[in-house]
Structure formats: C-alpha cells, structure tokens
N, C-alpha and C positions, 0 to 999 in steps of 0.2 A: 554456836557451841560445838568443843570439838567431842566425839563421843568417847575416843580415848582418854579425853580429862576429866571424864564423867567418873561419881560414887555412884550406887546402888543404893539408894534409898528404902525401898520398898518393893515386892514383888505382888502382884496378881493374879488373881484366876482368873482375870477376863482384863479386856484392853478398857471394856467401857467400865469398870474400878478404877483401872489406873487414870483414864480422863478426868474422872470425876475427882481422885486426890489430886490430878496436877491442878484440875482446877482451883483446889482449897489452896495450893503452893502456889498460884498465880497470884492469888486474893491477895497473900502475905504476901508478895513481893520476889518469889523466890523465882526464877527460869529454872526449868524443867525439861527433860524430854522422855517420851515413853519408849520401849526398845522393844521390840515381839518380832516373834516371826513365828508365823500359821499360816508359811505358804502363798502370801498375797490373799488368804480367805480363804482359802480352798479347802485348810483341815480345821475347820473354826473347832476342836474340840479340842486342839492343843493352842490355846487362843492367851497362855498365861504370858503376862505381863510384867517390866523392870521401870522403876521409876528410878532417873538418877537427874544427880543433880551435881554444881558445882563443887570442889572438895570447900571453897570457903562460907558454901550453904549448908553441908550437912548437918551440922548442929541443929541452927533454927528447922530446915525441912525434919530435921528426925521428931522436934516439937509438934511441928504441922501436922504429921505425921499420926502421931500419938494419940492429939485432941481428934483429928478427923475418925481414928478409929474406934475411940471412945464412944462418939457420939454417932455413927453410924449401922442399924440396925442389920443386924445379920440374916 
C-alpha cells in the first residue's frame, strides 16, 4: 500500500482504537494501515491516530466504520 494513495477513514485518540478498528476492517476484508506519529513513543500523550484505507474501499470501510462505532463502549 502506497500511503500517498491512501483516504482517511477515521481518526483516533490512541493508536490501540485504531488497531482494534483496522482489526474489524481486516474481518471485512478491507487492507488498512494506521498513520501516527508520537515520536517513535516518546510523547505517548499525542498518541492520536489515522486510519486509511484504499480510495476503492472507502465506502465499505466508512460502513465498517460506522457499525464498529455503534457498537463499541465509550
């Protein structure tokens, strides 16, 4: 995956949200990748998160997206 040909699906407040939705976008079949940067770990308090995906995924990931958040406790 080139990261230039990447959308923006979803954003996070922590990298381990965005693992856990690409996980649900894995489920479905979609390829994923997450994009952060906190410094290699060093400022974990700006630890927010980009999920993107292909431009001919976005639709289905924006569904994946939707249900994962629906049903995920705050």
């Amino acid at each position: 995956m080139n990261p230039a040909d990447l959308i923006v699906v979803s954003t996070f407040r922590s990298t381990v949200d965005a693992q856990i939705a690409k996980g649900a976008l894995d489920d479905a079949g979609i390829e994923s990748m997450i994009r952060s940067d906190n410094a290699g770990g060093m400022y974990p308090a700006i630890d927010g998160a980009e999920l993107l995906v292909r431009a001919e995924d976005v639709e289905k990931a924006n569904e994946v997206i939707h249900l994962f958040n629906s049903v995920r406790p705050e």
